[in-house]
VOGU-3710 file (C-alpha; in Angstrom, 3 decimals, decimal comma):
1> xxxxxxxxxx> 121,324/90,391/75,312  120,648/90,016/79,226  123,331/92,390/81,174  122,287/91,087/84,282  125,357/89,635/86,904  125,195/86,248/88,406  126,212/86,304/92,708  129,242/84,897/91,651  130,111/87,621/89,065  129,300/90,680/91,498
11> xxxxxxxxxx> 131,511/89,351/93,994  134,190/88,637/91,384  134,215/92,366/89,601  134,144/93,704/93,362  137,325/92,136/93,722  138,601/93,089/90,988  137,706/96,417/91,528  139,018/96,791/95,486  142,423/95,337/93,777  142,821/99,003/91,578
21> xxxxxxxxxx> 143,702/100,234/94,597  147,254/98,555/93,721  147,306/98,923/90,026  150,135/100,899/88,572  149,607/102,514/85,012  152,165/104,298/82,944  150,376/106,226/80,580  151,665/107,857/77,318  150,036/110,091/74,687  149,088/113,834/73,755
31> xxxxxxxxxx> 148,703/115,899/76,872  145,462/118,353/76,484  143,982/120,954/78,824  140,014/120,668/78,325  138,821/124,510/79,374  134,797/124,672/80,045  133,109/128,302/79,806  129,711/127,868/81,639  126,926/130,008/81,066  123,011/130,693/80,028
41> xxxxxxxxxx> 121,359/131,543/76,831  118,699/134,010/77,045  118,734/136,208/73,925  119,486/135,976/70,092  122,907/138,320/69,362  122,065/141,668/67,185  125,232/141,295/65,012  124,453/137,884/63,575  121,895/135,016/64,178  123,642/133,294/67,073
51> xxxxxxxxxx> 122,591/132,748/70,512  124,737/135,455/73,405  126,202/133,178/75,985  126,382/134,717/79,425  129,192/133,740/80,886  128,976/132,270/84,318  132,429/130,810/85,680  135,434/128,738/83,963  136,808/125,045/84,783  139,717/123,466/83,677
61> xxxxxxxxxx> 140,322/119,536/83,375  143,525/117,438/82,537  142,556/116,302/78,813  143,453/114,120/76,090  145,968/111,206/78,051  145,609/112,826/81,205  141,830/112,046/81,126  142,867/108,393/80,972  145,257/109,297/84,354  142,215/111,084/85,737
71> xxxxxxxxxx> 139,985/108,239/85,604  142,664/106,039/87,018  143,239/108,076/90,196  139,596/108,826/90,365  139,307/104,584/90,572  142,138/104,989/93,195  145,069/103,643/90,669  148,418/105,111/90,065  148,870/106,718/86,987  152,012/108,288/85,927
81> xxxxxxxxxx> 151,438/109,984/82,654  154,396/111,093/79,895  153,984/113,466/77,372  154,824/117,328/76,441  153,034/120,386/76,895  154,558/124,028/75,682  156,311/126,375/78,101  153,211/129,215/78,553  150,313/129,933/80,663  148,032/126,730/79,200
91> xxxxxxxxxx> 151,339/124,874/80,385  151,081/125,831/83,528  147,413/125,674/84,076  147,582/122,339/83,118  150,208/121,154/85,832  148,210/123,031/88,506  145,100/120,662/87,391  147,111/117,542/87,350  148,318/118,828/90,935  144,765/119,484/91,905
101> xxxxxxxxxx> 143,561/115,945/90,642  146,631/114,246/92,406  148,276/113,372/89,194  151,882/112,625/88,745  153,638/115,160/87,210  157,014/113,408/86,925  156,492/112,331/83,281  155,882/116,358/81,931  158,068/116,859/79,130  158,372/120,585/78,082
111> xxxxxxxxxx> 159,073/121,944/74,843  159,664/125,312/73,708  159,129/125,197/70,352  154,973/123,951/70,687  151,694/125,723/72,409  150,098/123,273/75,111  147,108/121,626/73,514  144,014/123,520/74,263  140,456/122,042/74,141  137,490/125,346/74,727
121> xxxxxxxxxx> 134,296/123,659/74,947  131,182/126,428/75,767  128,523/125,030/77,483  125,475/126,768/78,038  122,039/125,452/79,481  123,221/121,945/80,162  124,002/122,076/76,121  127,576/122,761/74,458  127,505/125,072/71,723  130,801/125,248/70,338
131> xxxxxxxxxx> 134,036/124,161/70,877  137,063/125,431/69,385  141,051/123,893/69,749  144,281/125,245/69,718  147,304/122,898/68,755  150,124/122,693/66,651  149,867/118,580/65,679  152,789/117,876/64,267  155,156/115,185/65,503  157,393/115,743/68,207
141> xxxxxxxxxx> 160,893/115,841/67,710  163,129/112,928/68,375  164,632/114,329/71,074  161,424/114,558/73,053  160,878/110,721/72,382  164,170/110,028/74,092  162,597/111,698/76,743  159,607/109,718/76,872  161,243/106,283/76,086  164,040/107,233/79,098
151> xxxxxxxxxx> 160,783/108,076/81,413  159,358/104,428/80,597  162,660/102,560/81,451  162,476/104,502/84,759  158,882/103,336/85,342  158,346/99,796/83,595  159,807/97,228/86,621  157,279/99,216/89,125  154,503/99,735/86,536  151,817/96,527/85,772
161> xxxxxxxxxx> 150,400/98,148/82,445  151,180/100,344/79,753  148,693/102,846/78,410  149,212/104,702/74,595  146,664/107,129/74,094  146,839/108,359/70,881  145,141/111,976/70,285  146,904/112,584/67,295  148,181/115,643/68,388  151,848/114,483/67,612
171> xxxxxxxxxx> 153,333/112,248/70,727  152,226/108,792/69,142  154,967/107,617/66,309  156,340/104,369/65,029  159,776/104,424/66,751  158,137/105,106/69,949  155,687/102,546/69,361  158,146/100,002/68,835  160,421/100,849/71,410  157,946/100,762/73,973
181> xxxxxxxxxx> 156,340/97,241/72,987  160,159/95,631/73,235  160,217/97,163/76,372  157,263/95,828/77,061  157,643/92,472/76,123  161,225/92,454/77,539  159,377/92,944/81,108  155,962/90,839/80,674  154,155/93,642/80,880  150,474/94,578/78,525
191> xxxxxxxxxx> 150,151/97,305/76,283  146,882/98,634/75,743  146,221/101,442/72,936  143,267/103,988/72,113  144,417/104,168/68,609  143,981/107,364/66,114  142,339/105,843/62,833  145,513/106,590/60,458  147,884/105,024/63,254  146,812/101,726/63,110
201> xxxxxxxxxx> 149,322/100,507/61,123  151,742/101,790/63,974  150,430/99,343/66,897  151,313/95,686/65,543  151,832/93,791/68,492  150,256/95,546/71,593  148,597/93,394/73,594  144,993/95,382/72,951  143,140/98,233/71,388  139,881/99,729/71,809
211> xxxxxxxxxx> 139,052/101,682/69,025  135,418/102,883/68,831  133,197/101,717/65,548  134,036/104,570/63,155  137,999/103,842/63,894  137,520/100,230/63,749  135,944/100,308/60,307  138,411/103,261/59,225  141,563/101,598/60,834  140,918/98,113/58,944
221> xxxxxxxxxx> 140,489/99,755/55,863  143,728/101,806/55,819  145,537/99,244/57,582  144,309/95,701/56,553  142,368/95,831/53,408  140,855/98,794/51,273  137,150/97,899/50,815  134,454/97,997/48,176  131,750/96,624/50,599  131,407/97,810/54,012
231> xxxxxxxxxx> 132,497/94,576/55,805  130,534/92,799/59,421  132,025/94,088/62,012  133,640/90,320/63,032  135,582/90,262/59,559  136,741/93,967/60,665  137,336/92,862/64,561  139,657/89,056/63,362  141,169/91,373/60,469  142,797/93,379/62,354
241> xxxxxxxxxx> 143,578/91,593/65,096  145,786/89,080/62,342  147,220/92,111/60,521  148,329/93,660/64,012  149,655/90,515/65,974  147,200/91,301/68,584  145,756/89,130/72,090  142,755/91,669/71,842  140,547/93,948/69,814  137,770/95,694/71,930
251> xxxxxxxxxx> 135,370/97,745/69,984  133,186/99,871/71,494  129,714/100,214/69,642  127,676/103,229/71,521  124,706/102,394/72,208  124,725/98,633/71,128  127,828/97,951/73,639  131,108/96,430/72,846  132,003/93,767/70,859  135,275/91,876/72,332
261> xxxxxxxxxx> 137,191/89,798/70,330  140,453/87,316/71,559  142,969/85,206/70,273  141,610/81,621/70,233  138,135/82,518/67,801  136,310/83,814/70,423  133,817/86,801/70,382  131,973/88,119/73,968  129,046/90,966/72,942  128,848/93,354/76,261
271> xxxxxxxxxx> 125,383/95,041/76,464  125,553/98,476/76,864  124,752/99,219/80,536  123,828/103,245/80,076  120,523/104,013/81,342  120,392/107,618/80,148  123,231/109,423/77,697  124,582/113,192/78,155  127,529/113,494/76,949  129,932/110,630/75,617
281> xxxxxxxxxx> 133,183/113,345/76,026  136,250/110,632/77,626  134,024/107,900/77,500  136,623/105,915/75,429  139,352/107,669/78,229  137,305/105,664/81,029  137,101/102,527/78,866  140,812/102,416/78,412  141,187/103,096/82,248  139,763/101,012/83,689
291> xxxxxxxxxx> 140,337/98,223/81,228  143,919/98,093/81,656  143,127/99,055/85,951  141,327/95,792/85,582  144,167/93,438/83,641  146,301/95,083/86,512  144,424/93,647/89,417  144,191/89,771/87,778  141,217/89,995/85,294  140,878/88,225/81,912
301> xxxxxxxxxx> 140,059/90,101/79,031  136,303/89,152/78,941  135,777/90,416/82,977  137,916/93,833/82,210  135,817/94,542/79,703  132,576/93,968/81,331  134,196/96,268/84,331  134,945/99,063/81,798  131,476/99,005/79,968  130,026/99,488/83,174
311> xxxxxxxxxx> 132,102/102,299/83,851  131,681/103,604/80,526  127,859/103,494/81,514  128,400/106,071/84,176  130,570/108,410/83,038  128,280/109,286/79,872  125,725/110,232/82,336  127,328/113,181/83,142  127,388/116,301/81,213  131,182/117,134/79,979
321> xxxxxxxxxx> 134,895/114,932/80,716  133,376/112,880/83,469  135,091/110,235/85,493  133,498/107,185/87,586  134,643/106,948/91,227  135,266/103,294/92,667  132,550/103,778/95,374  129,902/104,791/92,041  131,536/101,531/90,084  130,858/99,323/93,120
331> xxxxxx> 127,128/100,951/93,406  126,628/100,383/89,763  128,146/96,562/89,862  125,995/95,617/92,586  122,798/96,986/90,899  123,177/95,186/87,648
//
């Protein structure tokens, strides 16, 4: 498959692209604090055959949905993300990141009852040896979905997308869902999903999702038919776009691309446009980003998608939750 850009097509994605600048994106889903301890290996612990990280220094990053918000403002978007994070120190770390990224921070919902989501990841040598999470997953209450729905009827005249990012970590349920796709619809507005594998049966008429291979195989089997036969991926990709009620289904395949499929019987295969592969942490965050980013500013499905794979390309060159700026999008668009 040739990835190459016509004249034409450059000029049209750089468009596209200088248009983010006006793009509004309310963004819901499980709000996670990604913590990064950075350090060296040199030596083999005494106590047990593991390798003694040296600890360097410590980062923090706006995880889980706010990655998605994080890529958008590092495009030059607006995000305004909604979801809940516990009343403790994580809690607070994690608004002083989102202030630090220039996030909005309107859409925090706090609950006292629930930890903030905490992703560890050690990373030593350019290499991550562990990671280890602290959560409590269960659903939200209902009150806390008032919250979020009342947050959405604030934003939805001024917003031009809708992002659900589903972590699983308890923010993504059926009334939600289906409240926010009326709303939605009420105000001609997309909704775009990142959908947990045993959700799937939650998003029936969103405008998109853009699960990854393993969910997309997973996600048709719990939610359109159990199989005995692995299926192609084109009887998974029109299965559950019927089942769902969906415009859209964009899978992304790793190193073989993405594999877009619309209403109307038509299938686009986007090349993958990675030239080397570190780390594909938020690479599905970008995707989602700058997919919706790119419905926002006037693209069709088939040119959003060729935007975010391209995006997607950069960001898993870079070693941890990496996000693409506009100016590295732009450099990347007019080399292909």
């Amino acid at each position: 498959m040739d990835n190459t850009l016509s004249t034409a097509e450059k000029k049209r994605f750089l468009d596209i692209i200088s248009g983010f600048r006006t793009a509004r994106i309310l963004v819901i889903g499980d709000f996670i604090l990604d913590q990064f301890v950075w350090g060296n290996v040199s030596r083999i612990s005494p106590e047990a055959p593991v390798p003694v990280v040296e600890v360097q220094r410590e980062s923090y990053m706006p995880g889980g949905s706010l990655n998605v918000a994080h890529n958008i403002r590092s495009l030059l978007g607006l995000a305004y993300p909604c979801g809940v994070v516990g009343r403790d120190l994580y809690g607070r770390m994690l608004l002083k990141t989102m202030r630090q990224q220039g996030i909005e921070t309107g859409g925090i919902i706090y609950d006292l009852a629930r930890p903030t989501t905490v992703k560890t990841r050690v990373i030593a040598n350019s290499q991550q040896m562990v990671r280890f999470d602290r959560e409590k997953a269960e659903d939200i209450s209902r009150a806390n979905l008032l919250k979020i729905l009342k947050f959405v009827q604030q934003k939805i005249k001024m917003i031009d997308a809708i992002i659900l990012e589903d972590y699983g970590k308890g923010v993504m349920q059926p009334f939600l869902v289906r409240e926010v796709v009326k709303l939605a619809r009420k105000n001609k507005k997309p909704v775009i999903v990142d959908p947990k594998e045993k959700h799937f049966s939650y998003y029936s008429g969103v405008t998109c999702i853009t699960p990854n291979r393993k969910e997309a195989y997973g996600g048709y089997e719990r939610a359109v038919r159990p199989y005995q036969k692995t299926p192609t991926l084109e009887r998974v990709g029109w299965g559950l776009m019927k089942k769902l009620r969906l415009n859209a289904v964009l899978i992304t395949l790793g190193e073989d691309g993405m594999a877009l499929f619309e209403k109307g019987g038509k299938i686009t295969r986007v090349p993958t446009s990675a030239r080397e592969v570190y780390d594909v942490s938020g690479a599905g965050d970008t995707v989602i980003g700058v997919l919706a980013l790119s419905l926002a500013a006037g693209a069709k499905m088939k040119e959003a998608a060729h935007i975010a794979n391209i995006a997607a390309g950069i960001v898993v060159g870079k070693l941890g939750t990496a996000t693409a700026s506009q100016e590295e999008l732009k450099e990347a668009i007019k080399k292909s």
